[in-house]
N, C-alpha and C positions, 0 to 999 in steps of 0.2 A: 763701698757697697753699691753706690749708681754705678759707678764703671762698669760692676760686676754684673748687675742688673741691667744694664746697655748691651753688655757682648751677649747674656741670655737672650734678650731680645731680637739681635740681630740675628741669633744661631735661628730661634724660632720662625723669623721670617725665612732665613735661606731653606728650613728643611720645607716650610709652607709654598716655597718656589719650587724646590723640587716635585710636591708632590700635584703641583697643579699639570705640569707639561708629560705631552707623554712620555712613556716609557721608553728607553732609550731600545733595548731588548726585545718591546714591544711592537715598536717600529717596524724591528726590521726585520723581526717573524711576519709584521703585514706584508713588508716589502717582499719577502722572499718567497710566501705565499702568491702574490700577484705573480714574481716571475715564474715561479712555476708552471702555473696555471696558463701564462703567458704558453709557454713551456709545450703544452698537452695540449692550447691548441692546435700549435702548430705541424705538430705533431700529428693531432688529427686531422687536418688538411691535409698533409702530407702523402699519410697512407690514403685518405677519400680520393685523392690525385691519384694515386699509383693505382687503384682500384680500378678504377675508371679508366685509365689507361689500359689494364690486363683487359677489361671488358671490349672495351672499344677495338683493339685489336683481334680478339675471340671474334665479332663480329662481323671483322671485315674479311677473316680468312675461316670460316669455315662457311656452309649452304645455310638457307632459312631453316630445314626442318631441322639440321644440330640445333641452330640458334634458339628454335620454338622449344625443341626437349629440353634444354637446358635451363633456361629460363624459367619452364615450366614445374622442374625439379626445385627452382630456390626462387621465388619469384622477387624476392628481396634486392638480388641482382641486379632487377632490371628498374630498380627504384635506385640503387649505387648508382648505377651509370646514367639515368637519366637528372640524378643531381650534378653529374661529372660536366656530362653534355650539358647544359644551363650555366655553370661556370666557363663554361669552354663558349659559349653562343654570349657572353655578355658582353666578349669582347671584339667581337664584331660590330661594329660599324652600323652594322643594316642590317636588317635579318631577313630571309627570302621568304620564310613562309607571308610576311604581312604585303609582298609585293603579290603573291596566289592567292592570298584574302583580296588585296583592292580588287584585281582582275575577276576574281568570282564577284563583287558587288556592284562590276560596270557590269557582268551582262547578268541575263533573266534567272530572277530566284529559285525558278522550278526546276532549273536543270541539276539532276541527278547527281552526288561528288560521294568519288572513292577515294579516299585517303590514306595512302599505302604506307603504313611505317606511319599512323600518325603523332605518336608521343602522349601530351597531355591532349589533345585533338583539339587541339587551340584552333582551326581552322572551324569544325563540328559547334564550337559555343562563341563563333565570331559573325559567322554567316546565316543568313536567313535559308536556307538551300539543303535541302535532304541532304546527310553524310554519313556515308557507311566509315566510319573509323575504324581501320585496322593496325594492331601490332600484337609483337611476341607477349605480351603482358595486360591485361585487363585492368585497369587501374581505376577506372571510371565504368559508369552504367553503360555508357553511352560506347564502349572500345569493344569491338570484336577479337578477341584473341587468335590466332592461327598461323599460319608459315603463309607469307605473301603470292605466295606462288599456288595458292590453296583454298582462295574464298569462299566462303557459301552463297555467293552471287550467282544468279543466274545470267546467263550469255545475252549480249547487246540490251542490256536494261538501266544500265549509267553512262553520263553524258558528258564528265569529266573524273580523270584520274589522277592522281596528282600523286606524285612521289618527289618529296622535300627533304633532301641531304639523306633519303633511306635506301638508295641502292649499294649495301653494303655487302650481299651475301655473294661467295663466288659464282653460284648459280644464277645472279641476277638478273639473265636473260629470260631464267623462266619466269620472275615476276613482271618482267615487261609483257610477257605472252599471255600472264592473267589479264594483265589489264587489256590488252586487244581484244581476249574473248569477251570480258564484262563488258565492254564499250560499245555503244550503239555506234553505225555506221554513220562517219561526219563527227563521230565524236571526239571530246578532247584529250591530251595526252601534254601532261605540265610536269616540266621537270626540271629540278633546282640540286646543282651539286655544287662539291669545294674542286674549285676552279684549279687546285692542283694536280687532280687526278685526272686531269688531261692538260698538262705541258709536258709534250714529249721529251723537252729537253732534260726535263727533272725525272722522268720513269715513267709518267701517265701517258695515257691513250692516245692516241693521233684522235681528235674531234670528228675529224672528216669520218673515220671508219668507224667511230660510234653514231652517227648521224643515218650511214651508207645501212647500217645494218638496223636500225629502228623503222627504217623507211622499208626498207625489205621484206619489214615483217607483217606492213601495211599500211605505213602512215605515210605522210606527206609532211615538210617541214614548212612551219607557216612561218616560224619567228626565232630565230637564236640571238643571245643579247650573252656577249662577254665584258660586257662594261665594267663587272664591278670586280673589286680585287680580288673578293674573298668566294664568291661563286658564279654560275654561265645561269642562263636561265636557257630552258628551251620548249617552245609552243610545236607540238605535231599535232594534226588530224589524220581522225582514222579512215581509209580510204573507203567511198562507196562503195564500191567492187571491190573484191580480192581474187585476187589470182591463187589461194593457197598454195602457194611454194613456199613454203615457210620453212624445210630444214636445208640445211646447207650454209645457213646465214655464221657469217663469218663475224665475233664477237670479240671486240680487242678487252682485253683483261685489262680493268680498272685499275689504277692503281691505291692498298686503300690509304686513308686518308691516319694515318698514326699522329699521335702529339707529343711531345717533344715536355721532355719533365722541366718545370717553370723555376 
């Protein structure tokens, strides 16, 4: 009878061990739950990548005013790819617009800035300095929507114009030609690209004949900086005088800037 009484007791602890741990079954519906999920996000990066990619190239090969219609059509769009672009900019190194921020807060706060292509207009809530922020999308109070080539600016009334990795559209000449009209004479002219879209040796632009042809259109080159890997910086002023001779200007085709599935 204790024997018997012994092996009961024993039985009662083992099922009391079993039922404190978890469930074996249970486990591994947690388990396989996790990888799922694991699973779906990667999944959803995957496609946010690929998204961004279809945009980012729509961008670079078609004019601003497709770019504006379209955008304008799903504005959603332009919320995908400016999540794309922010994963794509975080692995850069440096980022050029905060080297167009220092430069606007060495010189005088009251000079006038046009913001071409600004994004979140991170330059507009950095600077003490009036900023007309423009792009295809209004996302903020503060963003003027419209085709860059198209301001509601009136002629020589800004005193710096700054185009920050936005010269994307094939037309891109004609937003260079907005900003010479908006720009007061002696005014600035700040331009920051991916330093791939001029090595000729890869498909981009000869530098010299994007240079030859901004200066043409009326500026003067004060400062070209290709120091960094990943973009050129380039400082023009807008000429006192112009000669308007402005068509004939010969425009070497950018090359754009596509990315590469990770």
């Amino acid at each position: 009878f204790e024997l018997n009484k012994e092996k009961k007791k024993k039985t009662l602890s083992s099922g009391n061990s079993t039922t404190s741990n978890d469930n074996p079954s249970q486990s591994l519906s947690n388990s396989s739950s996790s990888s799922f999920s694991t699973f779906l996000d990667k999944m959803r990066a995957r496609l946010s990548a690929g998204h961004f990619r279809m945009l980012n190239e729509k961008l670079y090969t078609c004019s601003g005013e497709e770019a504006f219609t379209y955008f304008k059509e799903d504005p959603s769009l332009f919320n995908m790819y400016h999540k794309g672009y922010q994963e794509q900019m975080s692995h850069w190194p440096q980022q050029p617009v905060n080297i167009i921020i220092k430069w606007l807060k060495d010189k005088n706060s009251s000079m006038v800035v046009a913001d071409f292509g600004c994004g979140d207009a991170h330059i507009a809530k950095t600077v003490k300095n009036k900023v007309f922020s423009f792009d295809l999308v209004a996302n903020d109070p503060s963003v003027i929507a419209c085709d860059m080539s198209n301001t509601p600016l009136d002629s020589s009334t800004v005193d710096v114009a700054v185009f920050c990795l936005s010269l994307m559209g094939i037309n891109y000449p004609s937003y260079l030609q907005e900003a010479h009209r908006v720009l007061k004479p002696c005014g600035w002219l700040l331009i920051a690209e991916v330093k791939s879209r001029f090595d000729p040796n890869t498909g981009g632009a000869d530098p010299n004949k994007f240079l030859e042809a901004i200066c043409e259109l009326g500026f003067t080159l004060e400062l070209k900086d290709f120091s960094n890997k990943m973009f050129i910086l380039l400082y023009f002023k807008k000429k006192e005088k112009q000669n308007f001779k402005k068509k004939g200007i010969e425009w070497p085709e950018l090359k754009p800037c596509l990315y590469k599935r990770r």
